[in-house]
NUKEFI-364387 format. One record per residue (C-alpha): x, y, z; residue in one letter. Coordinates in steps of 0.2 Angstrom, whole numbers, padded with zeros to 4 digits, always signed. Each point is the difference from the previous one (the first is absolute). Layout:
XYZa...
This chain:
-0245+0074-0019x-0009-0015-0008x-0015-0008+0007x+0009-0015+0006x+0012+0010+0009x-0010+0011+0008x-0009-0016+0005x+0016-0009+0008x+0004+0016+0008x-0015+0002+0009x-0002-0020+0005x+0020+0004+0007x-0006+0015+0010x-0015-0010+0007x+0011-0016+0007x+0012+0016+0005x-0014+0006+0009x-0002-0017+0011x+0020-0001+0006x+0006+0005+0018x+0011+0015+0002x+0016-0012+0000x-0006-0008-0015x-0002+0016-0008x+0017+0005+0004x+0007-0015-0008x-0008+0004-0015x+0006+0017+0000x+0018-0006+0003x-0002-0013-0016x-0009+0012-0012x+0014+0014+0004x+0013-0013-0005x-0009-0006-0016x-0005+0019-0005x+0016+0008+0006x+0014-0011+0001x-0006-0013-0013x-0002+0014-0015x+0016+0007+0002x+0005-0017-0009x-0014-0005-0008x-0016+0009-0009x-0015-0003+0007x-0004-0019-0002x-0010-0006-0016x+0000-0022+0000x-0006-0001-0018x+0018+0008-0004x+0012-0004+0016x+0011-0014-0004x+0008-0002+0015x+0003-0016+0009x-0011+0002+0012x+0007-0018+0011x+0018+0009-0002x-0005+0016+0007x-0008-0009+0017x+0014-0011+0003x+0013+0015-0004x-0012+0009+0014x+0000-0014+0012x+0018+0000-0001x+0001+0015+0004x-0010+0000+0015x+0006-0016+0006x+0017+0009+0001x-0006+0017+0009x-0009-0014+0012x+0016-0008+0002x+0010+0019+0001x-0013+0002+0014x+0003-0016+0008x+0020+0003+0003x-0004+0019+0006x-0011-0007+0012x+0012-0015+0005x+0013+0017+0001x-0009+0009+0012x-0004-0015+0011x+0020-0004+0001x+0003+0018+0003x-0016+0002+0014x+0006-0016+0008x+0022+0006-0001x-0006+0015+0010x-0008-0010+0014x+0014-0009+0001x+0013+0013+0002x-0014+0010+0010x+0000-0017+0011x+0018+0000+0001x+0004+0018+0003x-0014-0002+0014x+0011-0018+0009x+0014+0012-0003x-0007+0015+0010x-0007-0009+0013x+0017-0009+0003x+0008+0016+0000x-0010+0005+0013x+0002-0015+0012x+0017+0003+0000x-0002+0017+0004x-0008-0004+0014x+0010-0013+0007x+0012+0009-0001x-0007+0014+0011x-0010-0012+0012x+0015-0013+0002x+0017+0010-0006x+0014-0011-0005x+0013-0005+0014x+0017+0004-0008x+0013-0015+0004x+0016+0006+0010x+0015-0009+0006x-0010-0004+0018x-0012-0011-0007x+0011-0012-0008x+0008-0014+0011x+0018-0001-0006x+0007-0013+0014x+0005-0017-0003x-0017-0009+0000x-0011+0013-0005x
């Protein structure tokens, strides 16, 4: 390890030293991605040699996470529409029920008087 290194790496470790836990843990969530994820593409990074465009790479990658925003967005939106169907139909199933049952019950309390041929008035004037 050179001496400049050596010298980064401890002046890294010392502002490591100073972060919260959360902090930390988004640190560790970034250096996992860089050292894991990133060298399955790419060798470890070197500037003097890397001609990539560094002003491409960030927009592709804000595009990217402008769309996965946007994926989140409409999933959310979906759940709301579906939370806000079932109340609805939760509503209505209960309206139905409840006039179910006040039928029923009138029913039972006040039975229905069946017409016949006695309660019609079939003279003349009637």
């Amino acid at each position: 390890m050179t001496d400049l290194r050596a010298q980064l790496l401890a002046e890294v470790c010392g502002r490591l030293e100073e972060c919260s836990h959360d902090e930390l843990r988004v640190f560790d969530v970034l250096s996992k991605r860089v050292l894991r994820l990133g060298r399955r593409t790419y060798p470890p990074l070197d500037l003097s040699r890397d001609a990539r465009d560094w002003t491409a790479e960030a927009a592709a990658e804000l595009a990217d996470m402008l769309f996965y925003l946007g994926c989140r967005e409409v999933a959310a939106n979906d759940r709301r529409l579906e939370r806000q169907r079932c109340e609805a139909a939760d509503i209505s199933r209960e309206r139905v029920e409840i006039g179910l049952a006040e039928l029923r019950d009138a029913e039972v309390t006040e039975p229905r008087k069946r017409p016949s041929v006695a309660d019609f008035d079939f003279s003349e004037g009637g």
